[in-house]
Structures are given as C-alpha cells and as structure tokens.
N, C-alpha and C positions, 0 to 999 in steps of 0.2 A: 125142052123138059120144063115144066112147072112145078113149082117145089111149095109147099104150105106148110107152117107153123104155129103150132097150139102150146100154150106152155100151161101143166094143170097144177096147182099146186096142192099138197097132198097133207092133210094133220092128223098122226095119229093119237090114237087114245091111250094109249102103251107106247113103253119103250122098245121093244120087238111088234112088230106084228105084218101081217102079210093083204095087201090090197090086191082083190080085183079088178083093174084099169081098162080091162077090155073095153066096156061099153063107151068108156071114153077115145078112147083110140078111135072104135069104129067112129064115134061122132067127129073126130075129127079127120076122118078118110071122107065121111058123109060131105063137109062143110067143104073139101078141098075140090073137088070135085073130079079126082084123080080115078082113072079105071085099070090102068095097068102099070104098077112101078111095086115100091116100096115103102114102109113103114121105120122108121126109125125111132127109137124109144128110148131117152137115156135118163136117168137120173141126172142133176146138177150138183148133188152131194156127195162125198167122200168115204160115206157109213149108210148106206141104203145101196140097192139094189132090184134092176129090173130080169125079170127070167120069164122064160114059157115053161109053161106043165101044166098038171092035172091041178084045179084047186081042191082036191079031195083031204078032208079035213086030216086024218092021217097020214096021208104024202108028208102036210104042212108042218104037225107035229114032230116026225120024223128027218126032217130037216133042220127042222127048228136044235133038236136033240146034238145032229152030227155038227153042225154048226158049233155049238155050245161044246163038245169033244174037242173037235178040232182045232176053236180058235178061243176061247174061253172068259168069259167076263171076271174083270176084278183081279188074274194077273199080273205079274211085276214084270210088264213093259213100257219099255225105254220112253214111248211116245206121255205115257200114263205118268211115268214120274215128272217128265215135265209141264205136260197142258193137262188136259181133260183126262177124267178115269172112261176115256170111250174108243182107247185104241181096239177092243175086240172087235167091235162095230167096222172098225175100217178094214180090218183082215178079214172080216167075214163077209166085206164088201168085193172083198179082191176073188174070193173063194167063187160067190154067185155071179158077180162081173155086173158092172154097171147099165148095160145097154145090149136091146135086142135089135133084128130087123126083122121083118115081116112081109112076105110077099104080098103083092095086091093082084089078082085077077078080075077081071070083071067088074070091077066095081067093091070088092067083096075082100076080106082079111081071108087071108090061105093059113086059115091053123085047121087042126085035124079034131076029132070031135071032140077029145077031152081035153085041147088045149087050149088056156087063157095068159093072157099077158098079164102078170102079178108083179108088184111092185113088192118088195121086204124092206121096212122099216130095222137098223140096227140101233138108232140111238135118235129117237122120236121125240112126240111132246113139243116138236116145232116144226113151222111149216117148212116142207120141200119142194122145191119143182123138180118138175116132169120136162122134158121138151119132148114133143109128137113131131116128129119132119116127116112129112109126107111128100114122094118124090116120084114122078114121073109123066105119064100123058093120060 
C-alpha cells in the first residue's frame, strides 16, 4: 500500500465560514498517484470541521443557524470562563466531526453529484491545517 500526504493550510476571512477543499483534495489524489484506495481528510484544530454535502448556499445557511441553536456563541461555559470565549466552536466541532474519508476508484474521488468536501471554520482569522492522506494502490 502506498500512502501520500498533503497538508493545506486554510485562512479564513470570518470567524464562521464554510470552504470548498474539493479541488484540493482531488489535487492531491492527482499528485499521489493512487488509483484505487481512500481519501482521508482531517482538520488539525479543535474548533473547525471537515464534512461532505451539498455546498448549496442555503444547506450552508441552515446549518450554520442549527449550529448556532444547538451549540451557541457567548454562553456561560465552563471552558469560556477559563481560557478563550471560543468554547461554542469546539462543541460545534464535535457536532460536524473533524474528519471525512473518501473513496478512490479509478483514479477519481467517489462523491455523488452534489457532493463536495467542505471544511467549516468555528473560530477563524487564523491559519489551520488540513491533512489529505491519501492511501492505497
């Protein structure tokens, strides 16, 4: 098995915001020279977040909204009172999950037609890395 690693690092413009990393991925399926295995994609940060789905601006919105429901900025948590006011970031890291995988066929990323691999920024404005492991024959 031959295994390749790309690490990309990522700066958003906002404190929330949602990246489309696809094309990087594929470049680094391109560069590994891997035709049949998998894709591995994980964030290196604690408060961001890698997922598949639709990048359809509404999905984004709508996530972005349940997110903010569910796990909420500027609450009185435990983490918040001691270090940084960016514990919502980490819970909502936990919620999306940190890391995809990705089939390889042929040479070629196995997502379905509206699916891209999106990175989500929870607490941005500084750079993150990516790792891409690209794994098989």
């Amino acid at each position: 098995m031959k295994v390749h690693n790309e690490y990309l690092t990522v700066q958003t413009k906002q404190k929330r915001e949602f990246q489309n990393i696809t094309p990087s991925v594929k470049f680094a399926l391109e560069k590994s020279g891997i035709h049949d295995g998998l894709v591995l994609v994980s964030t290196l940060h604690s408060n961001a977040a890698v997922f598949i789905n639709d990048e359809e601006p509404g999905l984004l919105a709508d996530l972005d909204a349940w997110l903010e429901k569910v796990a909420p900025h500027g609450e009185d948590y435990k983490h918040s009172a001691k270090f940084e006011s960016n514990a919502s970031a980490h819970l909502q890291s936990l919620l999306v999950h940190h890391q995809v995988l990705v089939p390889i066929s042929d040479g070629r990323l196995e997502l379905g037609p509206w699916q891209s691999v999106i990175y989500a920024e929870f607490d941005g404005l500084r750079p993150k890395r990516i790792l891409i492991k690209v794994m098989g024959e």
